[in-house]
C-alpha positions as CSV (number, residue, x, y, z in Angstrom):
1,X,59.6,114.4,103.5
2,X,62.7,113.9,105.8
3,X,61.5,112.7,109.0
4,X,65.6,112.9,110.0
5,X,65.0,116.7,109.9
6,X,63.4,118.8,112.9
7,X,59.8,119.7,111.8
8,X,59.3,123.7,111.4
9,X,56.1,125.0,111.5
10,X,55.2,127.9,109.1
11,X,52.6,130.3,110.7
12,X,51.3,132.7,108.1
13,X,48.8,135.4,109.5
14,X,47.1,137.1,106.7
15,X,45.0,140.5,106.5
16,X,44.2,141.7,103.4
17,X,47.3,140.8,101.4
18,X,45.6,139.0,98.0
19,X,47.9,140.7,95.9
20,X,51.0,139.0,97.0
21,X,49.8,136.0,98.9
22,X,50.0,133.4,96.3
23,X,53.6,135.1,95.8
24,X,54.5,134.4,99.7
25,X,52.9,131.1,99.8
26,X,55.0,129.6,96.3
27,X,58.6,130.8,98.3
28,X,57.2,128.5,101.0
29,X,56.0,125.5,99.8
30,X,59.0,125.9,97.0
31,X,61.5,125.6,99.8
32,X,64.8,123.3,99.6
33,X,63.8,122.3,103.3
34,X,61.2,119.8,103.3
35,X,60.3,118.5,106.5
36,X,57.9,121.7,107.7
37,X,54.1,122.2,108.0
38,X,51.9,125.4,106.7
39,X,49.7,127.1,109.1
40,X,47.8,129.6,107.5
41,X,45.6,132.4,109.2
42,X,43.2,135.0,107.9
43,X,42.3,137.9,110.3
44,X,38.6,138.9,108.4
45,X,40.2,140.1,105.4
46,X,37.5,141.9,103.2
47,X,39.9,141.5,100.0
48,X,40.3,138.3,97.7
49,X,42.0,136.7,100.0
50,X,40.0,133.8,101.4
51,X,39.3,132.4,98.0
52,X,43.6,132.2,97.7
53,X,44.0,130.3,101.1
54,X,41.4,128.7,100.8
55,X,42.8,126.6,96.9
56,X,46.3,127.0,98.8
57,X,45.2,124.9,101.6
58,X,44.7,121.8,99.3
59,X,48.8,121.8,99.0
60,X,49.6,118.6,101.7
61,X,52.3,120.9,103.5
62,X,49.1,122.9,104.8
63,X,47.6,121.6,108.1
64,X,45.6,124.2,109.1
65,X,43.3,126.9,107.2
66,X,41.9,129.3,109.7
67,X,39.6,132.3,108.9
68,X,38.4,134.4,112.1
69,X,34.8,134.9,112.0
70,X,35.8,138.7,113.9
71,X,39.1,140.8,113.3
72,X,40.9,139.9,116.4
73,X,42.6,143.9,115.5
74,X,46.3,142.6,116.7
75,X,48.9,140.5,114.7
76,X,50.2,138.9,117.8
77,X,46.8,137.2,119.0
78,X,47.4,135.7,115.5
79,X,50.7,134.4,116.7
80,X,49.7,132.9,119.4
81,X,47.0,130.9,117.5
82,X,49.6,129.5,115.3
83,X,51.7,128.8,117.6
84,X,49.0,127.1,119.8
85,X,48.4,124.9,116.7
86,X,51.9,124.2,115.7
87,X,53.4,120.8,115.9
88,X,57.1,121.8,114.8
89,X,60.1,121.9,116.9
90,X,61.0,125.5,115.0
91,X,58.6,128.3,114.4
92,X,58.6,130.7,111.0
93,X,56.1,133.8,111.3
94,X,56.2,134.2,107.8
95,X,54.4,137.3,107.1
96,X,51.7,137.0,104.0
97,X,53.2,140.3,102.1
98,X,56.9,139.1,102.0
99,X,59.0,136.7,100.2
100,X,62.1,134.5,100.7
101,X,65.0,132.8,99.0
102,X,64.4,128.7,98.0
103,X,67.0,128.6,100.6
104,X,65.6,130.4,103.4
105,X,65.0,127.5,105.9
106,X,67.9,125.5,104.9
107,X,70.5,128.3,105.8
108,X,68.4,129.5,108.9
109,X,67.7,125.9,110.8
110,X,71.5,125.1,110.4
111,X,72.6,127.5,113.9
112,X,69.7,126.4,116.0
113,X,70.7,122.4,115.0
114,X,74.4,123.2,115.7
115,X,74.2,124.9,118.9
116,X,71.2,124.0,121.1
117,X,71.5,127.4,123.0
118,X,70.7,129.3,120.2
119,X,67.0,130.1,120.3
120,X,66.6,132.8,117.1
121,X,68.0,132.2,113.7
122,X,67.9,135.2,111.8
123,X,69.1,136.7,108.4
124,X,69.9,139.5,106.7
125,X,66.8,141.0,104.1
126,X,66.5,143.2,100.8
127,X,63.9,146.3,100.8
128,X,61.3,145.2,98.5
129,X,58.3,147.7,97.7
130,X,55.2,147.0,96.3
131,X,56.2,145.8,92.6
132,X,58.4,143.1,94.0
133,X,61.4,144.9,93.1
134,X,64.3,145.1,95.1
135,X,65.0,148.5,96.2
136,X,68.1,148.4,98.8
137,X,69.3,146.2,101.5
138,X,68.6,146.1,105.5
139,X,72.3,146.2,106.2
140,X,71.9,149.8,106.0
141,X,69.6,149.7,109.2
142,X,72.9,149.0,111.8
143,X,75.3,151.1,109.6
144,X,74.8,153.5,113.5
145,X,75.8,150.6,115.6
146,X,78.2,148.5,114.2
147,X,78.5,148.2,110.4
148,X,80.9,145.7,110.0
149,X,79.6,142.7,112.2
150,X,76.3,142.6,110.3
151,X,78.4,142.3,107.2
152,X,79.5,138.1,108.2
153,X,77.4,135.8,110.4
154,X,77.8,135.3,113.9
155,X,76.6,133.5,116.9
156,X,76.3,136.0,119.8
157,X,75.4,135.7,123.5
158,X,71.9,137.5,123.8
159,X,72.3,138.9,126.7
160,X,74.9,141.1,124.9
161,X,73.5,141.4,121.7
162,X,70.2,143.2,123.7
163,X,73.2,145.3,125.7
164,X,75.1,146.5,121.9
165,X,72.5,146.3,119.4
166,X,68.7,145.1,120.4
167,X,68.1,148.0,123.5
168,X,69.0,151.0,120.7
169,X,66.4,149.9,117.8
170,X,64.7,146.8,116.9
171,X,67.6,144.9,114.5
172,X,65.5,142.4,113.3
173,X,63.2,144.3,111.8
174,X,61.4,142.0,109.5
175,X,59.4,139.0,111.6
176,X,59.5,136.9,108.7
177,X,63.7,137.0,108.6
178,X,63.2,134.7,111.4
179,X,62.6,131.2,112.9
180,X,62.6,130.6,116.8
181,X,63.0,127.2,118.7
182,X,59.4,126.5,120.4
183,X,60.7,124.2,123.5
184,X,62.3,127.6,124.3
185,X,59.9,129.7,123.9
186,X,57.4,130.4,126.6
187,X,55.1,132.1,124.3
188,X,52.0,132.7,126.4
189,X,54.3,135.2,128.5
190,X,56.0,136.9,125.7
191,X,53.0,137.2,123.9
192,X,50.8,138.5,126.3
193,X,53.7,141.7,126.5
194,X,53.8,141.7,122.9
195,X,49.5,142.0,122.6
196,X,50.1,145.4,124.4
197,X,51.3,146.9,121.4
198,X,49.6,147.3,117.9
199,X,53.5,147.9,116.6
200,X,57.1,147.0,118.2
201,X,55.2,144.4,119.9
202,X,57.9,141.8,118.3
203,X,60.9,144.2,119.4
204,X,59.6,143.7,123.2
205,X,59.3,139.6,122.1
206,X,62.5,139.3,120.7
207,X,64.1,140.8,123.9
208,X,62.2,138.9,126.3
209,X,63.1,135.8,124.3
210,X,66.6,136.2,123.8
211,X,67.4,137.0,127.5
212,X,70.1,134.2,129.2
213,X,70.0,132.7,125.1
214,X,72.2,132.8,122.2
215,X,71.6,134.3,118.7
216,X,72.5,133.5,115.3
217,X,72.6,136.1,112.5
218,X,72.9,134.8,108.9
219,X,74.3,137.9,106.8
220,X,72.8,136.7,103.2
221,X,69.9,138.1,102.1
222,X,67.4,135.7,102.1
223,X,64.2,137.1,103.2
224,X,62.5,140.1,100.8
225,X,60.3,142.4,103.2
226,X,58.5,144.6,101.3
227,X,57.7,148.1,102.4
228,X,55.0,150.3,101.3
229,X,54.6,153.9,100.3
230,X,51.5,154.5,102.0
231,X,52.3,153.2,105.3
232,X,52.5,155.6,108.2
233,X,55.8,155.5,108.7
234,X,56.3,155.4,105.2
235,X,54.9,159.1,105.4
236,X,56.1,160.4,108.5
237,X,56.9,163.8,107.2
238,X,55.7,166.1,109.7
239,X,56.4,167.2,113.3
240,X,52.9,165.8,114.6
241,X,53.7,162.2,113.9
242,X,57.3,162.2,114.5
243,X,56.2,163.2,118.4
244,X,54.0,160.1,118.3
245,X,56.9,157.7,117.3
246,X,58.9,159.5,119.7
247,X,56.1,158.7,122.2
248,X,55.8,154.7,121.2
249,X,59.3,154.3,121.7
250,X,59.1,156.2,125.1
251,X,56.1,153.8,126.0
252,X,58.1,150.3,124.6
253,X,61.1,151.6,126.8
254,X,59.4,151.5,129.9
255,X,57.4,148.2,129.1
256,X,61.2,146.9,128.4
257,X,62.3,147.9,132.1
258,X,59.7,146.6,133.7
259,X,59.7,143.7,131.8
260,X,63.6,142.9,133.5
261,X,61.6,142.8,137.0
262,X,62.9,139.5,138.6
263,X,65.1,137.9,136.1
264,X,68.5,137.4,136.6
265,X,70.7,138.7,133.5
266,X,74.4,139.5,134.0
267,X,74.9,142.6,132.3
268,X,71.2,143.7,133.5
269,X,72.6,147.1,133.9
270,X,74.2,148.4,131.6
271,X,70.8,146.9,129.3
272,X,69.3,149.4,131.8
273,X,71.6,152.3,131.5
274,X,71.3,151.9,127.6
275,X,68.2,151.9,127.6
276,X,67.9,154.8,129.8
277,X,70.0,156.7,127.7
278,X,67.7,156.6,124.8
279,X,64.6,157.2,126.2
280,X,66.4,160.4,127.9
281,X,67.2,161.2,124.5
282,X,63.7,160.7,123.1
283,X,62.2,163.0,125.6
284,X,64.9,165.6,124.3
285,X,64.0,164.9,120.5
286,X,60.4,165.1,121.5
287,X,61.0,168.5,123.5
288,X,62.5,170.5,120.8
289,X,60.1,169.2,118.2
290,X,57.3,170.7,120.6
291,X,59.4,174.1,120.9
292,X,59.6,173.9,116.9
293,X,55.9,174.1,117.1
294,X,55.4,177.1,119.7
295,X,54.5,174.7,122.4
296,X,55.0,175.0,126.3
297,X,57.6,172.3,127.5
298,X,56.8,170.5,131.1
299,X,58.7,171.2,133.7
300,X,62.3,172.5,134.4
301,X,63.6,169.3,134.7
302,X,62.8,168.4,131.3
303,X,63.7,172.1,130.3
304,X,67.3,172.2,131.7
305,X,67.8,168.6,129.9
306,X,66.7,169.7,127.1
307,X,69.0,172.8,127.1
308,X,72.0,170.8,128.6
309,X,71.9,168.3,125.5
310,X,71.1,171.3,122.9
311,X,74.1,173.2,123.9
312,X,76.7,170.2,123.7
313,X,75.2,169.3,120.1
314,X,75.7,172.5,118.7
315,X,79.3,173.7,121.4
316,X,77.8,176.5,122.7
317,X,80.0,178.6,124.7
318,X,79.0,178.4,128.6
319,X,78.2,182.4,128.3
320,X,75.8,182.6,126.0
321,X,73.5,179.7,128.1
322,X,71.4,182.7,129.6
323,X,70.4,183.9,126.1
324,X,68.6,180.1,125.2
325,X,66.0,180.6,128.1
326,X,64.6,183.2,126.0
327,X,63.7,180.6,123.1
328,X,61.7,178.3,125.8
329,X,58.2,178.1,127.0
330,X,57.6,176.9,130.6
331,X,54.6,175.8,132.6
């Protein structure tokens, strides 16, 4: 161990992943990083997966073993537990279903080393499914915003990289693409937003922690997050649960606003006016899906809005305006 390097503490929160934790757990201990400690965390899994962590926790980069004698039924009280035991100056949530390049810490640790107001280190990562194979790369999901900064690294204010990239969609979409500096990190606050939510919760996190902070992005792809074909989203096919992502993101956006209450950020508001601008966008998105299904629409203010935006999409002449209130359903 090299007691010269900053200790990082790997927090691995496990439910029911057996059939890729000892996977996960060999691209951590086989890392070219060596000074970091393994935390690892089992949520009541009914699977295999206590007898793995349990011969896993004899490695000596494991200080921790932790099963929960109840499912505490959210991923971030998890965090907070590893955190709470943590003794590193750097903090890996390294989820127990991905994977990562020999590599991963090395690269990662070097920005937050190198520039002490850099808070999050994170890199680009490959699609993975279920096989381990790799299916596509995560570059793809900012190909909307900007596709040719995520294509080098970079070391960006935060406050502007919520305002450009983090207030339209969650960019670091992969927890385990990322390591965070703990002295920065006031965790009990961010968590205790985050605990709100069974999903996003680390998008809310992220932009909580990065406020008045810098950020490094690393544009290798050095972290594997798997996907898989039966998850929800994975299957979102149909009207029904497209208006309930649509309503999560609605929710998130107005945990985000409230969340700026009393904190002094330059560029507050135009974070504000983004983010504005997408939840009036989601109430649109979620308005015409309801029409799709023959259902009544709320109110004329959401009505007219929802008219307004349709006709610019599709450059409808002003005259023909009248004829659309014929399609709608008001209560």
């Amino acid at each position: 161990m090299n007691l010269s390097l900053p200790l990082v503490s790997v927090i691995v929160p496990n439910y029911n992943h057996e059939k890729y934790l000892k996977q996960r757990l060999d691209s951590i201990f086989n890392q070219t990083y060596s000074n970091f400690e393994v935390i690892l965390l089992d949520d009541c899994s009914t699977d295999q997966s206590r007898v793995i962590l349990s011969q896993c926790a004899k490695n000596t980069k494991v200080t921790h073993c932790v099963f929960n004698e109840m499912n505490s039924g959210n991923t971030f009280s998890q965090w907070e537990k590893g955190i709470r035991l943590s003794k590193g100056d750097y903090i890996w949530i390294a989820e127990s279903d991905d994977t990562c390049s020999p590599n991963f810490l090395e690269e990662l640790i070097k920005p937050l080393i190198n520039d002490t107001e850099v808070v999050l280190s994170y890199c680009q990562s490959n699609r993975v499914n279920e096989n381990g194979e790799i299916t596509g790369n995560w570059i793809t999901h900012t190909d909307d915003l900007e596709a040719s900064l995520f294509q080098n690294d970079f070391v960006m204010d935060g406050n502007l990289f919520i305002e450009k990239f983090l207030i339209f969609k969650n960019v670091i979409p992969n927890a385990s693409a990322a390591i965070f500096r703990k002295l920065s990190l006031n965790f009990e606050e961010h968590l205790k937003l985050s605990k709100n939510f069974r999903t996003c919760g680390d998008w809310l996190f992220y932009i909580n922690f990065l406020l008045n902070n810098k950020v490094a992005f690393i544009a290798e792809s050095l972290n594997n997050f798997r996907y898989h074909s039966s998850s929800v989203i994975a299957n979102t096919v149909n009207n029904e649960s497209l208006i309930a992502i649509i309503d999560i993101d609605i929710d998130m956006r107005n945990k985000i606003r409230k969340s700026f209450a009393n904190k002094e950020v330059s560029n507050l508001s135009q974070i504000v006016t983004n983010n504005n601008s997408v939840k009036k966008n989601d109430i649109y998105k979620k308005a015409l899906l309801l029409i799709k299904r023959g259902q009544k629409v709320k109110g004329y203010s959401t009505l007219l809005m929802v008219l307004d935006l349709y006709l610019k999409n599709i450059n409808w002449e002003k005259k023909r305006r009248n004829c659309f209130f014929s399609f709608f359903k008001v209560v």
